[in-house]
N, C-alpha and C positions, 0 to 999 in steps of 0.2 A: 766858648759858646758860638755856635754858629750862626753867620748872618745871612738869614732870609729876606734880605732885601730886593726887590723882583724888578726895581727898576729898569733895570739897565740887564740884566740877565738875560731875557726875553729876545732883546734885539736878534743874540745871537741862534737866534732858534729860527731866522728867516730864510732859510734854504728853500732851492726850489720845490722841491719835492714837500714840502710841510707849506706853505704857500698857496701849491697846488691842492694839496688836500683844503686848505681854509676855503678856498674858491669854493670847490664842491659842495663842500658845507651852509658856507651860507648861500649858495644858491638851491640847496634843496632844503633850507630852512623855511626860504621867502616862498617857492614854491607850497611847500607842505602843509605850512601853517596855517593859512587859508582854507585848506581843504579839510584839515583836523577841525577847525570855527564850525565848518560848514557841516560833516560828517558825525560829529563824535557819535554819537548816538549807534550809527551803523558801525564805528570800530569799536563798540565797547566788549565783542568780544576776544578780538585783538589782544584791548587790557587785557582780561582773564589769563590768556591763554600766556603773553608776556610775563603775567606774574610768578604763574607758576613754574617756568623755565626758567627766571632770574632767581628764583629763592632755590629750586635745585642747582642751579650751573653752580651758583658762587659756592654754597653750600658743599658741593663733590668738589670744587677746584680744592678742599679743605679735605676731603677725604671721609663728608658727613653725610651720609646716604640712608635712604628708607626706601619702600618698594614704590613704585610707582604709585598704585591705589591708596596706600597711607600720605603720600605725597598730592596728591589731587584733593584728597578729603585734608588735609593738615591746613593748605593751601585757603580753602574755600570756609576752615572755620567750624569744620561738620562734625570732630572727633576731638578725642583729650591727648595732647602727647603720653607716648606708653616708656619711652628708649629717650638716654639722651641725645642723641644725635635728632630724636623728634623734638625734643625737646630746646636746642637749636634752632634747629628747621621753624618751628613756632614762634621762637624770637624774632628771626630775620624777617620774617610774613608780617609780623605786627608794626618793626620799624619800616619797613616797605611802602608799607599801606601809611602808617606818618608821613612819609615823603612823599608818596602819592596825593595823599589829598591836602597837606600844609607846607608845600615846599616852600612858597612865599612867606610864612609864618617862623622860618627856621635857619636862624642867621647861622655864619659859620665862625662859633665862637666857643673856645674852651669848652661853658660848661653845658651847651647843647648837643655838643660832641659825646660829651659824660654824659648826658642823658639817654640819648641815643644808642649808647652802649650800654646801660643799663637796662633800656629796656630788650635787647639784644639777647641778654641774659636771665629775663622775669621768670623765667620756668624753671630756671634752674634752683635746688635745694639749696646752692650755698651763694654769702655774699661776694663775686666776681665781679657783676657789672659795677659799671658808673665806676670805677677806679683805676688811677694807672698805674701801671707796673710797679710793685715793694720793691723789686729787686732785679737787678740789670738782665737783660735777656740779649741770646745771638739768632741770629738767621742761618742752621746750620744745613746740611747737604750731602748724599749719601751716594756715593759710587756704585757703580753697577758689581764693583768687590765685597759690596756692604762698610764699605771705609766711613767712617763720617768726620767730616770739616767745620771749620765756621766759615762759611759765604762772606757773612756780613756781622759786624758786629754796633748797635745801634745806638744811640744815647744812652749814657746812664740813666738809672732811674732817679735819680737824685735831681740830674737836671731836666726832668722833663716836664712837669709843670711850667716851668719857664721857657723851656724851647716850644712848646705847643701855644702858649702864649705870644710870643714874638713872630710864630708861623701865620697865627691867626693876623694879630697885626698889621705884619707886613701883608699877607691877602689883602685886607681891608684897605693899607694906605696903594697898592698898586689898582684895585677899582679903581679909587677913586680920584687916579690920575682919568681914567676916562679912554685913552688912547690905547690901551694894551688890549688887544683880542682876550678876551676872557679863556676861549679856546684854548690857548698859549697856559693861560695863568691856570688853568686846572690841574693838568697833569702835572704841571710843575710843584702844586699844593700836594698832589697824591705821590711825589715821588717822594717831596719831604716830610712826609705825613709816614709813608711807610722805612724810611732810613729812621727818623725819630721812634717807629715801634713802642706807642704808648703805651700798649694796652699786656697785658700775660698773657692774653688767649682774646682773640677777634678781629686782628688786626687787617688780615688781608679782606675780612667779609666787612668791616665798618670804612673799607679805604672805597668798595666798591659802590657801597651803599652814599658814600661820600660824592662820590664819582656823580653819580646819580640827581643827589641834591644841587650839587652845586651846577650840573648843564642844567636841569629845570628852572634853579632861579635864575639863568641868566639866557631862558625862552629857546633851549633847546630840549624840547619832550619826545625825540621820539623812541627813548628808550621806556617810555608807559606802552608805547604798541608791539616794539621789537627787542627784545630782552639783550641788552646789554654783555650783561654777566654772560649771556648762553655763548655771543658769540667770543668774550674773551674766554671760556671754557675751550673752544673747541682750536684756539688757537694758543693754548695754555706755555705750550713749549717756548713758542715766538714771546709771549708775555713774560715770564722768568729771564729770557735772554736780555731783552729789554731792560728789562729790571737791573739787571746785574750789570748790563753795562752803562746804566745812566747813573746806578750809584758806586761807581768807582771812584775814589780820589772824593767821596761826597764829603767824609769829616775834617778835608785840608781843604774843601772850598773848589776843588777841581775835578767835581764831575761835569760833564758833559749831559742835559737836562735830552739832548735830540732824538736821540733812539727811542723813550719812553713815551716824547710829547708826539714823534712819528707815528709807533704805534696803537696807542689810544686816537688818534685823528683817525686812521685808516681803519679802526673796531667804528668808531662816529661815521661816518661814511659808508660803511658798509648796511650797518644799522638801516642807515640813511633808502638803502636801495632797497635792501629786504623788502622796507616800509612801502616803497614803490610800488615792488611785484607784489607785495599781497593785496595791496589798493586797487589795483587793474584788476586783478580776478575776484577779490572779493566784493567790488562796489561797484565800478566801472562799467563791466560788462551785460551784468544781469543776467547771468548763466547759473544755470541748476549747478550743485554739487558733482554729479556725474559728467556733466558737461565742461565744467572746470579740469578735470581731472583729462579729458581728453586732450583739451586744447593744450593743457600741460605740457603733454606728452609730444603733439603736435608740433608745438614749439621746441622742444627740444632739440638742440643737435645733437643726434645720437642718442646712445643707452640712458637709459631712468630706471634707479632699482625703486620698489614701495618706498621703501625708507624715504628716502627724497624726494618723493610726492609726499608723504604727508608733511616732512620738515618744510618745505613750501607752503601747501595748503594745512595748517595746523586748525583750522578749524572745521576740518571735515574729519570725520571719524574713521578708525579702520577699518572699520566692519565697511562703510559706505566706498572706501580705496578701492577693497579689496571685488566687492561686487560692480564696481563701477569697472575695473580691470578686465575680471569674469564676462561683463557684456560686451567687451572691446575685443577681448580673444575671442568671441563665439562670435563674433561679425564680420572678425579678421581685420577690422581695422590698424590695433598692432598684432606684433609680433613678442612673441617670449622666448628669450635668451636665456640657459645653462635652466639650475636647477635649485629648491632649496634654497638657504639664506645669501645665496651668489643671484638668483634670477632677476633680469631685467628686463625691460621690457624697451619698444621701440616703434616711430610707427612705420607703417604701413605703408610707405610712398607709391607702390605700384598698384592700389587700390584707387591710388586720387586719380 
C-alpha cells in the first residue's frame, strides 16, 4: 500500500518557478478578495457564465457533448435531460452548484467524496454512482496507428477503499500541520486521487470538481467567476503530459509530484488574470457593451478575430459583437483582415 504521507514531500516542490507562481497567487488572492466582498452582486453574471463553461469544458475533456442551446438550457435547469451524455451533463451542474453554494459544508472525506459521485450520476437509469470500482481498471492510450496501451495502471480495486481512506487522512494530518501551502497540498491530493482511480466511470470529472472544492475551502474562489475546467480544456494536451509524467514511478513511491503541482498553479494563475480583465471592462470602466468591445480591440496589439472578443467579453452576446463590429467598420475605426471563419479585425491607428 502506498504512503501518502505529505509531510516532508512537499518541501521538494520549492523550485523557482512553482514559488513564483505562489507569489502571484497569493497576491492576486489579497488583491481580489476584497473586491469580490465588495462587487458580488455586479459579478454574478460572471457566476452564470463560469458555470456553464466549467460543466461543458470538463464534461468534453471526457468526450461528453450536447449542442450548445441544450447545453445553456441543461445548465440553467430549464429542460429534462433527453441522451446520456445530457444526462451527465446534468449531474455535474447539480454537484457544481453543491460546491458552489456548501463548500464550507463539505469536508474532504471518503464518504463525501461517494456522495458527491453519486450525485454525479442521479440521472442515470442504473446503480453507478456513490461506488468504487468492482473490478481493477487501467488508464489506457491509443496511437495515431489505432495501437492501444496501458499508460497507467491504477490500484486495485480490492485496495481502494483503504487507499482513499489513508489519502484522505494524510490530507487532513498535513492541514493540520499548518505550514504547508495548501496550494502545494491540492494538486498533490489530485494526482493521487487520479493514480488511485476510484471510481469505473467519473474519475477525471469528480478529480476536477475536486480540484474546485478543495481551492474554495481553503479561500481561493476564483474559479466561481472564471471556469477552471474551461481553461484546463484548452490546454488539455499540456494537462495529460503532466499527468503522465508526475505519475511515473507513482506505485514505487518515485514519482515526481512538479510537473502536475506546476501545471495546475499556472491554470490558478491564469484563472487569476482572466478574472482581472474582465473586472476592468466589466465593472471598472462603466462602458456601454459596444464601447467595451472597441476598447478591446483598441488595446489590442494587433489582430482580434470575433471568437476572442467574445471569449474575453463572455457576457456580451453575439448578435451585440457582431453589430458593435458592423459600426466600427462603417466609421472605419478598424479594419477587417481576410475573410470568413479566418477574418480579423484590427484598429485603425491612422484614424487616431
Amino acid at each position: 500500500m502506498r504512503n501518502f504521507d505529505y509531510s516532508k514531500k512537499w518541501k521538494k516542490l520549492l523550485t523557482p518557478e512553482i514559488v513564483a507562481l505562489l507569489t502571484q497567487i497569493h497576491e492576486y488572492k489579497g488583491e481580489q478578495s476584497l473586491f469580490i466582498e465588495a462587487k458580488a452582486d455586479t459579478l454574478t453574471r460572471l457566476v452564470e457564465i463560469a458555470k456553464i463553461q466549467s460543466t461543458e469544458a470538463s464534461n468534453k475533456i471526457e468526450g461528453i457533448c450536447t449542442s450548445d442551446a441544450r447545453l445553456r438550457a441543461l445548465v440553467k435547469d430549464k429542460t429534462t435531460p433527453r441522451t446520456r451524455n445530457e444526462r451527465e451533463i446534468a449531474g455535474y451542474r447539480d454537484v457544481l452548484n453543491t460546491i458552489h453554494e456548501s463548500h464550507d459544508y463539505i469536508s474532504i472525506r471518503p464518504n463525501m467524496i461517494l456522495q458527491l459521485h453519486r450525485d454525479l450520476y442521479k440521472f442515470e437509469g442504473y446503480d453507478i454512482g456513490g461506488k468504487y470500482k468492482a473490478a481493477d481498471n487501467i488508464i489506457g492510450e491509443e496511437d495515431e496507428q489505432g495501437n492501444k496501451f496501458v499508460r497507467f495502471r491504477p490500484v486495485p480495486a480490492w485496495e481502494t477503499p483503504e487507499a482513499m481512506e489513508n489519502l484522505c487522512n494524510e490530507f487532513d494530518k498535513a492541514l493540520g500541520i499548518g505550514t504547508i501551502d495548501q496550494l502545494l497540498l491540492i494538486p498533490m491530493f489530485i494526482l493521487d486521487f487520479l493514480c488511485i482511480h476510484p471510481f469505473h466511470d467519473g474519475n477525471g470529472r469528480m478529480s476536477r470538481l475536486l480540484t474546485l472544492l478543495m481551492l474554495y475551502r481553503a479561500g481561493y474562489i476564483v474559479g466561481k467567476y472564471i471556469s477552471i475546467e474551461h481553461l484546463i480544456e484548452k490546454t488539455k494536451t499540456s494537462y495529460y503530459e503532466c499527468l503522465q509524467e508526475s505519475s511515473l514511478n507513482w506505485h514505487e513511491e518515485g514519482n515526481n509530484y512538479a510537473p502536475f503541482v506546476q501545471y495546475m498553479l499556472g491554470v490558478l494563475v491564469a484563472a487569476y488574470r482572466d478574472f482581472s480583465d474582465r473586472v476592468e471592462t466589466l465593472v471598472t470602466s462603466g462602458l456601454s457593451k459596444p464601447e467595451r468591445v472597441a476598447e478591446l480591440i483598441k488595446n489590442t496589439y494587433g489582430e482580434i478575430t470575433k471568437s476572442q472578443i467574445m471569449e474575453k467579453c463572455p457576457d456580451i452576446s453575439r448578435i451585440t459583437v457582431e453589430r458593435a463590429l458592423s459600426k466600427l467598420l462603417s466609421s472605419k475605426n478598424i479594419i477587417k483582415i481576410g475573410g470568413g471563419r479566418y477574418t480579423k479585425y484590427v484598429w485603425n491607428r491612422d484614424k487616431e
